[in-house]
C-alpha positions in Angstrom: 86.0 -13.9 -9.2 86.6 -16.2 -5.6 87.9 -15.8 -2.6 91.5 -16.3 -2.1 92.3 -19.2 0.1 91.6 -18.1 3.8 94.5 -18.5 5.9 95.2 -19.4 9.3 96.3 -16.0 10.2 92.9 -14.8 8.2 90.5 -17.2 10.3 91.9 -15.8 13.4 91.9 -12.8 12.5 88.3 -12.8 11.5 86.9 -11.3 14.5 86.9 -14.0 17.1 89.1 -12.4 20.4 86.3 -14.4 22.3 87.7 -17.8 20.3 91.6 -17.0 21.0 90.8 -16.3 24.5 88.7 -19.7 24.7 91.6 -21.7 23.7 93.0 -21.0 27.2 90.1 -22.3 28.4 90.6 -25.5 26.7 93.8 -26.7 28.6 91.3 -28.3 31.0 90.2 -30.6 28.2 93.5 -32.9 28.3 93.9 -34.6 25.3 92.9 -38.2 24.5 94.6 -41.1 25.3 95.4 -44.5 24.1 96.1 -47.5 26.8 95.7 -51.2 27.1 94.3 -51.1 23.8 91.6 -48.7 24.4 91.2 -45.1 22.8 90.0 -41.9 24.2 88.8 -40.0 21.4 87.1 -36.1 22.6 84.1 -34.8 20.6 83.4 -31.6 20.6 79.4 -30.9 19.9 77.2 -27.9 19.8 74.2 -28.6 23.3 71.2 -29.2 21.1 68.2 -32.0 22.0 69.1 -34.1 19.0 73.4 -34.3 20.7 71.4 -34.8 23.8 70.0 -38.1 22.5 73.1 -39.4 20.7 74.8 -39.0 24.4 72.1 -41.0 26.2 72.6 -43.7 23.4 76.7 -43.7 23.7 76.3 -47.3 25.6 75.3 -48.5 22.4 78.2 -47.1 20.6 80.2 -48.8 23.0 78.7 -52.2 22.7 79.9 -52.4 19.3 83.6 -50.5 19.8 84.5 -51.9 23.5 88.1 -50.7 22.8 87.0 -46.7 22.0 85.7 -44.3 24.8 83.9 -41.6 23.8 84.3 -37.9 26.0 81.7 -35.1 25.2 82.2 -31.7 24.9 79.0 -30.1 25.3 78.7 -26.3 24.4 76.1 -23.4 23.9 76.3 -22.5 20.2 78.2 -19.4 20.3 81.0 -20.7 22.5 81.2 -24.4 20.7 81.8 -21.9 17.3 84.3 -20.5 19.2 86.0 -23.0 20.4 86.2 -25.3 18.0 87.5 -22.5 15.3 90.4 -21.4 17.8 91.5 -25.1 18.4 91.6 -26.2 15.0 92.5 -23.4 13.4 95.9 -23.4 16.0 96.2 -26.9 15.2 96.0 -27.4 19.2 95.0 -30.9 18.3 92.6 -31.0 21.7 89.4 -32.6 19.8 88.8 -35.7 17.4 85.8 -34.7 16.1 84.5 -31.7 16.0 80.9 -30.3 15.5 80.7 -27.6 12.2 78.5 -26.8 9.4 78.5 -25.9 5.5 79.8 -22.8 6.5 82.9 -23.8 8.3 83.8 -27.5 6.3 84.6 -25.7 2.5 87.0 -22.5 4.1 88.8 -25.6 6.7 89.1 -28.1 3.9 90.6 -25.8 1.7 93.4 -24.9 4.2 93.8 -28.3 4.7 92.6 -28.7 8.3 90.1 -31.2 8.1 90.4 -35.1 6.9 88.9 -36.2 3.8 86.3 -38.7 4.5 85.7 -40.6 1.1 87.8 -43.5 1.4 86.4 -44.1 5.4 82.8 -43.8 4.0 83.9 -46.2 1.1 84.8 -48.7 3.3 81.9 -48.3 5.8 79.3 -51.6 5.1 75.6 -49.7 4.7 76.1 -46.0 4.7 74.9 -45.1 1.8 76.4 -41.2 1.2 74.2 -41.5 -2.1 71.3 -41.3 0.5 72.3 -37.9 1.9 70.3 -35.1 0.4 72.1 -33.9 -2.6 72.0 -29.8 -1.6 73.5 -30.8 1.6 76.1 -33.7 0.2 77.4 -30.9 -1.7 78.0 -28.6 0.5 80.0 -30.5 2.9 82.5 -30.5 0.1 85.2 -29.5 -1.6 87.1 -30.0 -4.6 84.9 -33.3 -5.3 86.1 -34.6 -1.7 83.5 -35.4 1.4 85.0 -33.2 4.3 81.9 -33.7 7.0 78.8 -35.9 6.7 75.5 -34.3 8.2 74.1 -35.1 11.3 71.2 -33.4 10.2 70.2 -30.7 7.4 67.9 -27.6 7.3 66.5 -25.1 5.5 63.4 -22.6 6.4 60.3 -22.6 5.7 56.8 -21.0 7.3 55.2 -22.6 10.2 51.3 -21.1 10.7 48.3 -21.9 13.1 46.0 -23.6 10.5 43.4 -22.8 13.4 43.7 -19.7 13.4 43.4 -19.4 9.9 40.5 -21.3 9.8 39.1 -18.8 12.0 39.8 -16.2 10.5 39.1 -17.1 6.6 42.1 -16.7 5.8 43.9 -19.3 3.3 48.2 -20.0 3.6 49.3 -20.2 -0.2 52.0 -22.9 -0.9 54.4 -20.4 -1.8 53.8 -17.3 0.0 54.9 -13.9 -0.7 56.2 -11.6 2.0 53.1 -8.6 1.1 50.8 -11.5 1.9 52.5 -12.7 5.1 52.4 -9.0 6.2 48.4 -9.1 6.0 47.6 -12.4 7.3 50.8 -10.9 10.1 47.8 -7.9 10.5 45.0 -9.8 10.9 46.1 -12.2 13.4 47.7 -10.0 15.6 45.7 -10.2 19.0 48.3 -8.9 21.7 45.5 -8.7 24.5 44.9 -12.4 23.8 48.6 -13.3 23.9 49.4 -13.8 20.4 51.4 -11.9 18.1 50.7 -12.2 14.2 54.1 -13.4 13.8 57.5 -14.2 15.0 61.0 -13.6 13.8 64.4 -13.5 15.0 66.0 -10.3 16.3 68.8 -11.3 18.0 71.9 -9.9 17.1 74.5 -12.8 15.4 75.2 -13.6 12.0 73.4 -17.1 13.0 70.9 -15.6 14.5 68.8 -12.6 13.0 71.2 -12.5 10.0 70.1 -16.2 9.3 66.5 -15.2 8.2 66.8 -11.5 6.9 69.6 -12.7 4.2 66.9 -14.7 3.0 64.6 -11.8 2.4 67.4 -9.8 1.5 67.9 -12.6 -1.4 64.2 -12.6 -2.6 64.3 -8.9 -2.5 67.1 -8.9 -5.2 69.7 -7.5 -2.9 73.1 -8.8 -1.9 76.4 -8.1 0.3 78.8 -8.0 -2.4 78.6 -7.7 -6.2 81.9 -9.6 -8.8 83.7 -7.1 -8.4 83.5 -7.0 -4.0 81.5 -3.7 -4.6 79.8 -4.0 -1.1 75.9 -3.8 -2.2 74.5 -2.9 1.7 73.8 0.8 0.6 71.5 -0.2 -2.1 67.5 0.1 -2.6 67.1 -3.7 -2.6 68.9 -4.4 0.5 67.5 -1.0 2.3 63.4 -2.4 1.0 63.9 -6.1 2.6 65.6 -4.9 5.9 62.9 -2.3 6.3 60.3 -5.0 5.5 62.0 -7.7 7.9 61.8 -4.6 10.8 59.1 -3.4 10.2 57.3 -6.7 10.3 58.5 -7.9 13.3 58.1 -4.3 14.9 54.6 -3.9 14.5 53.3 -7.5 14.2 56.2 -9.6 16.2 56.4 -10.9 19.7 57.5 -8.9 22.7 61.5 -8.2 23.2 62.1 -9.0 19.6 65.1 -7.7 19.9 66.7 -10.0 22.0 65.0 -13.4 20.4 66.9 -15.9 19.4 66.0 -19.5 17.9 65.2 -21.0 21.0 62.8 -18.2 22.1 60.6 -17.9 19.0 59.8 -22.0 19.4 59.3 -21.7 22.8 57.0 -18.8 21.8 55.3 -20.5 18.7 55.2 -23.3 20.7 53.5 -22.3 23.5 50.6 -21.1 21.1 52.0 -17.2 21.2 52.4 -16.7 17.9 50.4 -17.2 14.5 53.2 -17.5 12.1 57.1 -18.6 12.4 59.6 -18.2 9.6 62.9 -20.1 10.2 64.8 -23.6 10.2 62.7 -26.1 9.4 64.7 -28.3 11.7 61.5 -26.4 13.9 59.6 -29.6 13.3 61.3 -31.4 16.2 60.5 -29.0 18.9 57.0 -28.4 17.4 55.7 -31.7 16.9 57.0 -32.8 19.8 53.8 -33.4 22.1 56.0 -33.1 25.4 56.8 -30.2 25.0 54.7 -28.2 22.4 50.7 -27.5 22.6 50.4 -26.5 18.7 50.5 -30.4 17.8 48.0 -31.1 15.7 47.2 -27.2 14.6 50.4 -26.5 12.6 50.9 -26.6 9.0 53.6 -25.5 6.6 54.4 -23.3 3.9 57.5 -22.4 1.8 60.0 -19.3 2.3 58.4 -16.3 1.5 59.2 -14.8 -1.9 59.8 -11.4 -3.8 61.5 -12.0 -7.0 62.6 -15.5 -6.4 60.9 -18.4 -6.8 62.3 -19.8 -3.7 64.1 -18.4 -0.5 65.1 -21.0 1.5 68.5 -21.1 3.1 70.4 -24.5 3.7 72.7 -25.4 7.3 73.9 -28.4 8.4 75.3 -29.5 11.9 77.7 -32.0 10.4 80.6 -34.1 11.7 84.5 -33.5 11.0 88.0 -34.9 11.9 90.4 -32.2 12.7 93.5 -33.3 10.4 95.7 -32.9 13.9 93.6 -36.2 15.3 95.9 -38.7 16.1 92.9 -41.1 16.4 91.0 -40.8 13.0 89.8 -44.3 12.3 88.1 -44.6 16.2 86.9 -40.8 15.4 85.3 -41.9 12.0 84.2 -45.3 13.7 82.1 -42.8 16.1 80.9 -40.6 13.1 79.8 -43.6 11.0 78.0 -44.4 14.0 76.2 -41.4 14.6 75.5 -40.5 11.0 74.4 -44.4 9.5 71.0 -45.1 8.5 71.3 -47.5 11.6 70.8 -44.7 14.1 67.5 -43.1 12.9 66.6 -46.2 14.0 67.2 -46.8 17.3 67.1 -43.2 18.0 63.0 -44.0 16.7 62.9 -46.9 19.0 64.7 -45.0 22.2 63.9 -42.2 22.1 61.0 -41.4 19.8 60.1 -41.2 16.1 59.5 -37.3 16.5 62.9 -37.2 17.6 64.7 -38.0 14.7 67.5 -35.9 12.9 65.4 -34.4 10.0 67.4 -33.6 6.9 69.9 -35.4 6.5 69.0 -38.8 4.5 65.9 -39.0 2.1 65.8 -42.7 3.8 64.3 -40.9 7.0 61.7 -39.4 4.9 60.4 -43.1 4.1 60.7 -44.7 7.6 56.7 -45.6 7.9 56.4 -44.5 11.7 58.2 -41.3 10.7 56.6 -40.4 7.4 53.5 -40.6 9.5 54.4 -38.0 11.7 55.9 -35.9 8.7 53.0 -36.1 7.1 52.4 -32.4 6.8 56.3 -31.1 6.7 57.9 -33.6 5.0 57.5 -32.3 1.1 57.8 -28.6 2.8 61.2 -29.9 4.0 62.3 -31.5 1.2 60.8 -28.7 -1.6 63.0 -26.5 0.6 66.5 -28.4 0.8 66.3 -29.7 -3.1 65.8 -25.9 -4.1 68.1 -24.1 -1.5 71.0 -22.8 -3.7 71.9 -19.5 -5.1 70.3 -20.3 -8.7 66.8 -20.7 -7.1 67.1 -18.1 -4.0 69.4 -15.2 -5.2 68.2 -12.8 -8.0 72.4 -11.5 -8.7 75.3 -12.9 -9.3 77.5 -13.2 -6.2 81.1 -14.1 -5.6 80.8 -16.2 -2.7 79.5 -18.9 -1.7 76.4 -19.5 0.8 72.8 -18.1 0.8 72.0 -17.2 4.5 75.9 -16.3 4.9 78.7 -14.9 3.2 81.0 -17.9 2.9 84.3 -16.1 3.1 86.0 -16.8 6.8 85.6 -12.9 7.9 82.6 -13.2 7.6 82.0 -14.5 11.2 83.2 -11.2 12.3 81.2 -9.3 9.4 78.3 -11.0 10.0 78.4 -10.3 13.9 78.8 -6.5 13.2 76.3 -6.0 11.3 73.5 -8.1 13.4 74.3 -6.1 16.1 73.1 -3.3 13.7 70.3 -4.6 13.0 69.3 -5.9 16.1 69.0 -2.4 17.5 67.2 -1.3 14.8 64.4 -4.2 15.9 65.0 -2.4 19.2 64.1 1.2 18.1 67.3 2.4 19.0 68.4 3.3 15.0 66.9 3.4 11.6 67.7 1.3 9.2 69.0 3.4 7.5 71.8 4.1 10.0 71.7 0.7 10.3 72.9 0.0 6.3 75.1 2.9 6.4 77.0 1.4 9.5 76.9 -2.2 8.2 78.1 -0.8 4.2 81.7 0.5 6.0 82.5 -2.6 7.4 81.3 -4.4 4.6 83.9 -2.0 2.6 86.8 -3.0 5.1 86.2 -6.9 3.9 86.1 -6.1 0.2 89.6 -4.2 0.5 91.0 -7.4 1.4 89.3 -9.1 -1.9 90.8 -6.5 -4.6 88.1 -4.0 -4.3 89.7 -0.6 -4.3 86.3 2.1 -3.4 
């Protein structure tokens, strides 16, 4: 069984009152322009380093299209997800090109509010979409169609302190399991010396903690819904790999768990506070980056942990997308060939750094010489991870939706952000997990009404 079509009405009804009230808040963006034969397109991005340094190389964009200006709209995460849903979704038409992932491009092509990209890519001299990595080619897809091309891909994998390792004996499989992670988590656990045996997410969000713990919830044999949209929250699986995510990052995690995010654990890990990571292995920018990390040269990397998988990676991409409403969608893809061609790993190598380069998008990056050299020790990790991230290698059950770190159904942004929050507090001590699952399992049973499941 699938999903039904999502909806208009069914996006914006999917939990996101802070999205509908941000659309307000987008009347100060006044829509592009076209005079004198110049174009105004507006692109709406998620504030990350690698956005950063595609906005300090826009003169170069411009260079080569003197008749198309380009107008960022930087956001946090949270409030670019919210934005950008409520505008398209209304058709408000404010953006050009607009910032999503493989969660968002399937649900938006299907209702039709996206362009379809194949025949701009077809005509686009030295692209190569045969060069983007197959997992993530995929699924910026739908129905055989390209909807978004990746900016840059990611799945997970676990960063260690081969240092500390060393020091203590102690010897990183390949292909960990998560009973072994929770011993070498013990025995590198030093809080009076300022490091914690591991670190994890515990921020509530269903792209936050959500992101990792559906991967061990995966491995673990557990799932949100079964064919039928029985939700499955309730069940032993699910119950074993939240308590073992929890109780992990209770006992061996870093201070304030609960309230760390992405950006906190590589700040941590970076700043030599932590012994082991498990998350994006888009980490490798932040990590290797010697302004701004003191583990360069210690790290090494690992795969997902397992249970009863052989792999437990998940797969995201930050991608780029023309609202179907664009008036402007030839400058908009001109600007997205741009920032997406095998020309700009390039010059971003030259600008701004070879450490600084999108990582996994294009196998081609992965054989840039100055690059490969400082992949050296992630670069199969990465790769392993992305080739094998999809539900035949990382889910034990059938499912009957789409995603492995999310639910691929559009309530689920609302889902997903009611039960982190359940979650979160238990990383905070203030539930079990058990109250925890038994919260999460009734508004799981809300969303499966909707699907045909009758309780």
């Amino acid at each position: 069984m699938t999903p039904p079509p999502p909806s208009r009405r069914t996006v914006l009804g999917a939990g996101l009152g802070a999205g509908l009230g941000a659309t307000l808040g987008l009347t100060s963006c006044a829509p592009a322009t076209s005079t004198g034969g110049r174009e105004t397109i507006v692109v709406a991005i998620v504030s990350n380093p690698q956005m950063q340094d595609a906005m300090s190389l826009i003169e170069h964009f411009r260079a080569d299209h003197p008749h198309i200006d380009v107008r960022f709209v930087p956001l946090p995460e949270n409030e670019a997800r919210a934005k950008i849903t409520a505008s398209v979704a209304s058709g408000g038409g404010e953006f050009d090109v607009v910032m999503v992932s493989n969660y968002e491009t399937p649900i938006w092509a299907a209702d039709g509010w996206l362009t379809p990209l194949d025949d701009y890519i077809a005509a686009t001299d030295g692209y190569r979409p045969d060069d983007f990595i197959g997992t993530i080619r995929d699924a910026l897809s739908h129905d055989g169609s390209q909807y978004s091309v990746p900016f840059y891909g990611e799945s997970s994998f676990m960063v260690y302190r081969r240092d500390l390792f060393e020091q203590a004996g102690l010897t990183m499989p390949e292909r960990p399991t998560w009973d072994q992670i929770r011993g070498f988590a013990e025995q590198l656990h030093s809080p009076d010396d300022g490091v914690s045996g591991i670190a994890l997410r515990g921020l509530a969000g269903w792209g936050e903690v959500l992101a990792p713990l559906n991967t061990v919830i995966n491995t673990f044999g557990g799932r949100w819904f079964d064919p039928d949209w029985r939700p499955m929250l309730d069940t032993d699986a699910v119950h074993e790999a939240v308590s073992t995510y929890v109780d992990t990052l209770r006992t061996w995690g870093q201070p304030g768990a609960a309230t760390a995010g992405f950006g906190d654990c590589l700040t941590r890990f970076g700043q030599g506070d932590a012994a082991m990571w498990y998350d994006a292995s888009s980490m490798v920018s932040g990590l290797e980056d010697p302004d701004s990390s003191t583990v360069v040269g210690t790290t090494d990397y690992a795969l997902a942990p397992v249970v009863e998988t052989d792999y437990s990676g998940w797969l995201y991409s930050w991608s780029l997308a023309i609202p179907e409403t664009s008036p402007r969608k030839q400058a908009a893809w001109d600007f997205i060939a741009w920032m997406t061609h095998p020309d700009y790993f390039q010059l971003v190598g030259e600008e701004r750094g070879w450490a600084a380069l999108p990582p996994g998008s294009r196998q081609s990056t992965y054989e840039i010489p100055e690059y490969a050299e400082i992949a050296e020790h992630y670069a199969e990790p990465t790769l392993t991870s992305m080739d094998h991230a999809t539900q035949e290698h990382c889910l034990v059950s059938e499912v009957p939706y789409p995603g492995i770190q999310f639910v691929g159904i559009p309530e689920f942004q609302d889902l997903g952000t009611r039960v982190g929050q359940q979650i979160s507090a238990a990383v905070a001590g203030q539930q079990s997990v058990a109250d925890a699952l038994r919260q999460s399992q009734t508004f799981a049973e809300s969303v499966a009404r909707t699907y045909g499941w009758e309780g």
